[in-house]
Structures are given as structure tokens and as C-alpha cells.
C-alpha positions as CSV (number, residue, x, y, z in Angstrom):
1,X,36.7,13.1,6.0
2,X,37.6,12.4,10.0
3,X,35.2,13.9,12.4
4,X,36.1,16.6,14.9
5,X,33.9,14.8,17.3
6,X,34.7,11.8,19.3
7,X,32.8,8.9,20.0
8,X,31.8,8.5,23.7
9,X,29.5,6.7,26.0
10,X,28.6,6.5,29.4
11,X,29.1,3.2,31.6
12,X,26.8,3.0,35.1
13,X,29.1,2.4,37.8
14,X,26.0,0.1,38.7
15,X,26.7,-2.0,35.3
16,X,29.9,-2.3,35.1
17,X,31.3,-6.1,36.0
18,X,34.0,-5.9,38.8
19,X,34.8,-9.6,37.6
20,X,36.5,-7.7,35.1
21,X,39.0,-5.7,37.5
22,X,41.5,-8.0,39.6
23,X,40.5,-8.5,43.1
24,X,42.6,-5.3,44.6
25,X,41.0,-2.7,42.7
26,X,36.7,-3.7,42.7
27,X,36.3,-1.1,45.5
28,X,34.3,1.7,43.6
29,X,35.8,5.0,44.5
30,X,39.0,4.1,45.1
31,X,42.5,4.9,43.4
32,X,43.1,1.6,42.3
33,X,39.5,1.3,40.9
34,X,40.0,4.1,38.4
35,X,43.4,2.9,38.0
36,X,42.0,-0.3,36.9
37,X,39.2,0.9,34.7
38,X,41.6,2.9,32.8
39,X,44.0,0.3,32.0
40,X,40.9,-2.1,31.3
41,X,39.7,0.5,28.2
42,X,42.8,1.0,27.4
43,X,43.5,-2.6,26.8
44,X,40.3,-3.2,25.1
45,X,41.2,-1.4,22.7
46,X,44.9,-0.3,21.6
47,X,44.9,-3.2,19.5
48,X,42.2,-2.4,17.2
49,X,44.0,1.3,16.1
50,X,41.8,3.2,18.8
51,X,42.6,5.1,21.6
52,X,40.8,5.7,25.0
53,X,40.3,8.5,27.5
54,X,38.6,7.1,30.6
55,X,37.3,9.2,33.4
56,X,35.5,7.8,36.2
57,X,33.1,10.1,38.6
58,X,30.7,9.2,41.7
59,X,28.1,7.5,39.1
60,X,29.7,6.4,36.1
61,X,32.5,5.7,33.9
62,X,32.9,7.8,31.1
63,X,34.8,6.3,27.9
64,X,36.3,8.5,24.7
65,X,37.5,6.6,21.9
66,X,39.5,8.6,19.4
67,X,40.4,5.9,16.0
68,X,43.8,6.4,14.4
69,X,41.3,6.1,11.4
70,X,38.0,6.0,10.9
71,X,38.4,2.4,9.6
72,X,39.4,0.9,12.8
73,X,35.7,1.5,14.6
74,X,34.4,0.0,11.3
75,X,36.4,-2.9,12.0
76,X,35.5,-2.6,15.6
77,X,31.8,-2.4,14.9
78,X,31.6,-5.5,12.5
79,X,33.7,-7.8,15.3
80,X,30.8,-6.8,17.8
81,X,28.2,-7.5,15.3
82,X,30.4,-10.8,14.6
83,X,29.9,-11.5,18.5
84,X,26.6,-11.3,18.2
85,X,26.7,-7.4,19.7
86,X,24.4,-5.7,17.5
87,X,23.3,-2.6,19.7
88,X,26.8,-1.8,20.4
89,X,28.1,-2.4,16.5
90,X,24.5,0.3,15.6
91,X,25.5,2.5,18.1
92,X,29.3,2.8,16.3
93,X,28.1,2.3,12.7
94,X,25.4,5.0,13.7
95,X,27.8,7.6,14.8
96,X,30.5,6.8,11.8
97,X,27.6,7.7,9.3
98,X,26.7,11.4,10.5
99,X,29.9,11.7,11.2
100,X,32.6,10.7,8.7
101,X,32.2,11.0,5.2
102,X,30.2,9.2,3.0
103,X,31.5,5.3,3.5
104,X,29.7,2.1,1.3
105,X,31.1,-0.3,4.0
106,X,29.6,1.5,6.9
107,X,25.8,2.0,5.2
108,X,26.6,-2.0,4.4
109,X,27.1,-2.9,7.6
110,X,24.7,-0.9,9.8
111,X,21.8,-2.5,6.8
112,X,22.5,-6.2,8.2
113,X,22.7,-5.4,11.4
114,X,19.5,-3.0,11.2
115,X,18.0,-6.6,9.6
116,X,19.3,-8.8,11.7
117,X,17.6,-7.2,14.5
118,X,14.0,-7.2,12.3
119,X,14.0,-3.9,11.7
120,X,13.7,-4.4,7.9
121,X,12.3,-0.5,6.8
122,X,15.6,0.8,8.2
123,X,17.4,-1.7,6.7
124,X,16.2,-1.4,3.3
125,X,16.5,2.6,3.9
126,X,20.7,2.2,4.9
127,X,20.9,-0.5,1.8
128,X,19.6,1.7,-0.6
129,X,21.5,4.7,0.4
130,X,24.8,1.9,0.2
131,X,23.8,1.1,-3.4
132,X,22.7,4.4,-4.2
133,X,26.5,5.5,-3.5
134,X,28.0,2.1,-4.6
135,X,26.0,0.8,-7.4
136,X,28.7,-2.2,-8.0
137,X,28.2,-3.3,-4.2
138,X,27.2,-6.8,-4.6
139,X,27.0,-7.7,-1.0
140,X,25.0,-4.7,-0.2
141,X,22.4,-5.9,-3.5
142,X,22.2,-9.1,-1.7
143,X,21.3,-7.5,2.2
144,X,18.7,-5.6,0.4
145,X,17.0,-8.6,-1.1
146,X,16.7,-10.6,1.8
147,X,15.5,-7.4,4.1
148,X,13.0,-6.9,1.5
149,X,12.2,-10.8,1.6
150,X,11.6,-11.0,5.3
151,X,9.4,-7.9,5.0
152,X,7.0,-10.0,2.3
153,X,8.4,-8.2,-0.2
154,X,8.7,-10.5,-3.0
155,X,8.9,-8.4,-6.1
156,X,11.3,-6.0,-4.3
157,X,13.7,-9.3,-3.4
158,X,13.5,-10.5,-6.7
159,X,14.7,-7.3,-8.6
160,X,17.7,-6.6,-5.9
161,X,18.9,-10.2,-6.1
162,X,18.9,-10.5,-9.8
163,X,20.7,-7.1,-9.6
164,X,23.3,-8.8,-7.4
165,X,23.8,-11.9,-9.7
166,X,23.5,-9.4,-13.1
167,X,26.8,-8.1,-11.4
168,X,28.5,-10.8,-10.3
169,X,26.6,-14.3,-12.0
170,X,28.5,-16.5,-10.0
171,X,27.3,-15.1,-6.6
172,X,26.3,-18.4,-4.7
173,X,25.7,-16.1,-2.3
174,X,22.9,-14.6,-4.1
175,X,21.6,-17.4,-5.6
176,X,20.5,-19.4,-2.6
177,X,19.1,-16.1,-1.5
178,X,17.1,-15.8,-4.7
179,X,16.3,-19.6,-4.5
180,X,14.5,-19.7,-1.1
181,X,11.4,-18.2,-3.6
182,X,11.3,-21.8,-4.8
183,X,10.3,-23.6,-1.3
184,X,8.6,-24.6,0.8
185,X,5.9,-26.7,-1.4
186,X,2.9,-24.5,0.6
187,X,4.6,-21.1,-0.6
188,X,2.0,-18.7,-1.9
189,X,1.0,-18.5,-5.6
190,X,2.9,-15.0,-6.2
191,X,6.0,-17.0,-5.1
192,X,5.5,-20.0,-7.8
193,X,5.0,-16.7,-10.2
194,X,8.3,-15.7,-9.2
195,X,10.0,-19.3,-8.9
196,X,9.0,-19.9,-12.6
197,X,10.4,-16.9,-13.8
198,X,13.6,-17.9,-12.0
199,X,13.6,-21.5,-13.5
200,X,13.4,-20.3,-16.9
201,X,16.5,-17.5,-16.3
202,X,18.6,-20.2,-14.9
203,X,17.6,-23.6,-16.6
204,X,20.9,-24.6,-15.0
205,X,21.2,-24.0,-11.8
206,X,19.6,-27.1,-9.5
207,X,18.7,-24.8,-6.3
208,X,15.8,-23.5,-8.7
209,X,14.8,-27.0,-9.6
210,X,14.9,-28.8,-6.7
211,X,13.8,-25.8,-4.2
212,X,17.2,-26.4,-2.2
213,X,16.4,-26.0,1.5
214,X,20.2,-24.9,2.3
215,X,19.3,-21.3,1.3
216,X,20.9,-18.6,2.9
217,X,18.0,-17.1,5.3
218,X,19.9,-13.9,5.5
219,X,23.4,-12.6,4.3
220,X,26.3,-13.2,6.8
221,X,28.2,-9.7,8.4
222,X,31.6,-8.6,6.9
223,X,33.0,-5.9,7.2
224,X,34.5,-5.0,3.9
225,X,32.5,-6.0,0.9
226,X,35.8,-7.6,-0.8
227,X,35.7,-10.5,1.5
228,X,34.3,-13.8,0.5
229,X,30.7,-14.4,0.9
230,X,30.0,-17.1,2.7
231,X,26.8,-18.7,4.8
């Protein structure tokens, strides 16, 4: 369901780029500055489906973005987080989740970005809650292995990428993940526990043999979990 309340955020007049305006209109204060500001939000985003209402005052500018559809900040958010913007994707991805209904691809996507900044508990918190309402979410099996893997986790990886490849066997994806317990030769002993056990479920698979160092270290962001997985 749509949220009655709209996204905003507040820009420092002391932050914001004038590079960005053209030369006429960098003089802070002026008609042509707020002019220029408004046509710059605007432009950022009419085509992504989301509208803007800029306001500029003595200290900063203040930006409203109002989505045709929820979906276009998720597609928003996962472009930042594509451009290696991962405060900015949390911050939208934050806001979608208390304030839309409940959405498998946003709880998926604020997980990796939650993990891809190391912050692995609230990762595997937003991953579980995205299984929890999606039990067929592949992807979201996948982020949750590797979150629990970079926490030292091993057990906890192990059982959320096997759940991954039970649903989908042929999830390269997962199975790199899932291979990475096979390397390097120094790896712990609980790790040769779990590499054995791995081995013997998939006698044919060679990244279990050979320890393949082209292991995913964590899953890539997308922003729908029908796209392809990739590395």
C-alpha cells in the first residue's frame, strides 16, 4: 500500500556543488539560483517515475520526492547502490520499508547493502525478515549466507546456501558462495568439517574439489530478484 508520507531530505546550502548549476545562476540567494536548483531536481529525476518539490531557504535546500509508484525509488535506490551510493540507496530502502507495505525486493536489497557496508547483524536481521515473507527468494537465501559468512558464521552460511541451491540446484551463484568453505589450504578445521560434507553432496561439482578461488566473496545488488545472478 502507497504511503501518505513523502520522502524528503535536507541539502546544506554549504554542500551543495555549484559546478552543478551553469555559471549565471551559482549566486546563493538569488532568483536564478533557486531557479536552477529546481530544474536541477527536477531533472534528476523525472525520468525514473518520481516527482520533485524543491524549496530553497537562507540555509538549505529542501527536496520532496513523491514516486508515481513505490517501485520507482526501489529502482532508484538499487542504481545508487549500483554507483556505489550505499548511504543514500539505505536511506530510500529504509524509508520504503516503514512506509509501504510489506515488499521482498526492498528487505532484499536494503540486506546487501546493510552487508556491503559490514554491518552483517542488520543484514542477516532484513534477510531473514525477506525470506521470512518470501520463502522461494533465492537471491535473498544467497545474501544471507554470505552475511552470515563474513560474520564467522559457518554453520549459519552453510544451512542458508544449501537452502538456496535446494531451491534452485543450478544456482552458480550459490555454489561459488558455498564453495569459498573449501579454500584457502590454512582454513580452520570447522571449515574442512563443512568442505567435506559439501564434497560428498556434490561429488560433481569441481569448485568443491579443487577449492576454486573465483568464488563470489559476496552477492552482487539487483534490484528485482528475477534478474540473472551474476558476479
Amino acid at each position: 500500500m502507497p504511503s501518505d508520507r513523502p520522502l524528503t531530505f535536507d541539502i546544506p546550502l554549504s554542500d551543495f556543488d555549484l559546478g552543478l548549476l551553469p555559471p549565471s545562476a551559482r549566486t546563493i540567494g538569488s532568483d536564478a539560483f533557486d531557479d536552477a536548483v529546481l530544474m536541477y531536481f527536477m531533472g534528476q529525476y523525472a525520468d525514473k517515475g518520481i516527482n520533485a518539490a524543491v524549496s530553497v531557504d537562507s540555509r538549505a535546500i529542501h527536496v520532496t520526492l513523491i514516486p508515481e509508484h513505490p517501485r520507482s525509488l526501489l529502482d532508484h535506490a538499487a542504481a545508487l547502490m549500483r554507483e556505489g551510493k550505499l548511504a543514500d540507496g539505505i536511506d530510500i530502502l529504509e524509508w520504503l520499508r516503514e512506509n509501504t507495505g510489506p515488499d521482498a525486493d526492498v528487505l532484499y536489497n536494503l540486506g546487501i547493502a546493510r552487508s556491503e557496508r559490514g554491518q552483517f547483524p542488520e543484514a542477516i536481521e532484513v534477510l531473514t525478515a525477506c525470506t521470512a515473507l518470501d520463502a522461494g527468494y533465492v537471491d535473498a537465501w544467497t545474501g544471507l549466507g554470505v552475511a552470515y559468512q563474513r560474520l564467522d558464521r559457518p554453520d549459519q552460511a552453510e544451512a542458508a546456501l544449501r537452502k538456496a541451491i535446494a531451491l534452485n540446484p543450478g544456482s552458480g551463484f550459490a555454489h561459488r558462495n558455498l564453495a569459498r568453505f573449501c579454500w584457502p589450504p590454512s582454513a580452520p578445521r570447522r571449515r574442512y568439517r563443512i568442505c567435506g560434507r559439501l564434497r560428498t553432496s556434490f561429488p560433481t561439482i569441481p569448485a568443491y574439489s579443487t577449492g576454486s578461488r573465483k568464488a563470489c566473496s559476496r552477492p552482487a545488488m539487483r534490484p528485482c530478484k528475477r534478474s540473472a545472478a551474476t558476479c
